[in-house]
C-alpha positions in Angstrom: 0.0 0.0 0.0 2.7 2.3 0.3 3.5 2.6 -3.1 0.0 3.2 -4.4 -0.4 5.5 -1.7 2.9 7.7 -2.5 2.3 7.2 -5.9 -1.0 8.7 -5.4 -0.2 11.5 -3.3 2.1 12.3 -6.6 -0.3 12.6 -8.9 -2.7 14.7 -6.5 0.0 17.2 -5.7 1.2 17.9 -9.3 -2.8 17.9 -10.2 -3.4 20.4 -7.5 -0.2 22.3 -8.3 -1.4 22.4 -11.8 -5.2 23.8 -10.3 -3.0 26.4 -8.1 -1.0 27.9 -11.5 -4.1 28.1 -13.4 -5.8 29.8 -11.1 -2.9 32.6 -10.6 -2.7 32.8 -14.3 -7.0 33.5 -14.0 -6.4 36.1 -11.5 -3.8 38.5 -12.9 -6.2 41.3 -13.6 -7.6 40.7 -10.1 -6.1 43.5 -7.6 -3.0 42.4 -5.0 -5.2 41.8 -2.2 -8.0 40.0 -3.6 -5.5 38.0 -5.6 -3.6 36.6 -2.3 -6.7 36.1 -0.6 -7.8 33.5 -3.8 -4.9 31.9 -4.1 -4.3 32.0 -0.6 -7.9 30.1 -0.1 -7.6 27.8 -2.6 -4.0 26.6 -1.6 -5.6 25.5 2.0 -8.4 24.0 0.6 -6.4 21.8 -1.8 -2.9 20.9 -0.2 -4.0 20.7 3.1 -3.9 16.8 4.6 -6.2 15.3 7.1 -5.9 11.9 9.2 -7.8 9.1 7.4 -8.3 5.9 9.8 -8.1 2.8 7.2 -7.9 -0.6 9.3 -6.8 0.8 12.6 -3.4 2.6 10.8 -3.8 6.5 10.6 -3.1 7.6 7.1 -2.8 11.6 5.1 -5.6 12.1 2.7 -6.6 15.5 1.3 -8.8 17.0 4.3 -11.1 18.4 1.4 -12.3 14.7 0.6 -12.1 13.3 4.0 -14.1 16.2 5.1 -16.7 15.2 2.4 -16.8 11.5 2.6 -16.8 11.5 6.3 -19.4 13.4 6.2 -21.2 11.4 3.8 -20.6 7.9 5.4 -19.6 8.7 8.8 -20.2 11.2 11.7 -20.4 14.1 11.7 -17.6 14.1 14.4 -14.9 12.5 12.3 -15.8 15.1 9.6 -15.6 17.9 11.6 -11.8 16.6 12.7 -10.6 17.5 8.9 -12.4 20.7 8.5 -10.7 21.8 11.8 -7.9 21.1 10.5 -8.4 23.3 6.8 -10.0 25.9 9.2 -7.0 26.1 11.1 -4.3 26.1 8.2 -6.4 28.5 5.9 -6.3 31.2 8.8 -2.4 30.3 9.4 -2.0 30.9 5.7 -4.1 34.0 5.9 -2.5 35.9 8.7 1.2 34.6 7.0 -0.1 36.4 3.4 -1.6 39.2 5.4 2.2 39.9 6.8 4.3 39.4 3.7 1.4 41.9 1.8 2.3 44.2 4.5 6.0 43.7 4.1 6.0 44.2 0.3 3.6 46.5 -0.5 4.6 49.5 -2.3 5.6 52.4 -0.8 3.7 56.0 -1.7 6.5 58.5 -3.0 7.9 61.0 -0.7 7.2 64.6 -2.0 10.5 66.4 -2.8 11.3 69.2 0.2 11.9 72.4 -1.7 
């Protein structure tokens, strides 16, 4: 299993990298902020990995579809253990985008003193 399961992590990173640069290539005409807030959100929502309990062994799935299936097949608790989880790392994410925005944005010109 731990091939497959590398092996599919693989392909679900460079598939969600691939989502990630399409969408930043979408937003170029978009303004700085709303632009980091997008790419920001959807970042979280598709690289972020939550704990997946498959015959007693804890494995990483994508919290987005643990979040979904547990919610569909099992309680509500389980499922609310991933979005937690993408709650917590999309505002970590936030408040780190929020300080490099603040770090690089560009400075208003100084008037010249006569």
């Amino acid at each position: 299993m731990t091939t497959g399961y590398t092996l599919a992590w693989i392909v679900y990173l460079v598939g969600a990298l691939a989502l990630l640069v399409t969408a930043w290539r979408v937003t170029r005409g978009f303004r700085r902020e709303w632009r980091h807030l997008l790419l920001v959100s959807a970042a979280a929502l598709l690289l972020t990995p939550g704990p997946m309990l498959v015959d007693d062994a804890v494995f990483l799935a994508p919290a987005l579809f643990v979040l979904v299936l547990d919610g569909l097949f099992d309680t509500l608790d389980s499922a609310s253990r991933s979005g937690l989880i993408m709650l917590g790392v999309w505002l970590v994410a936030l408040v780190i985008s929020l300080i490099f925005q603040l770090l690089v944005r560009p400075r208003p010109a100084q008037p010249e003193a006569d």
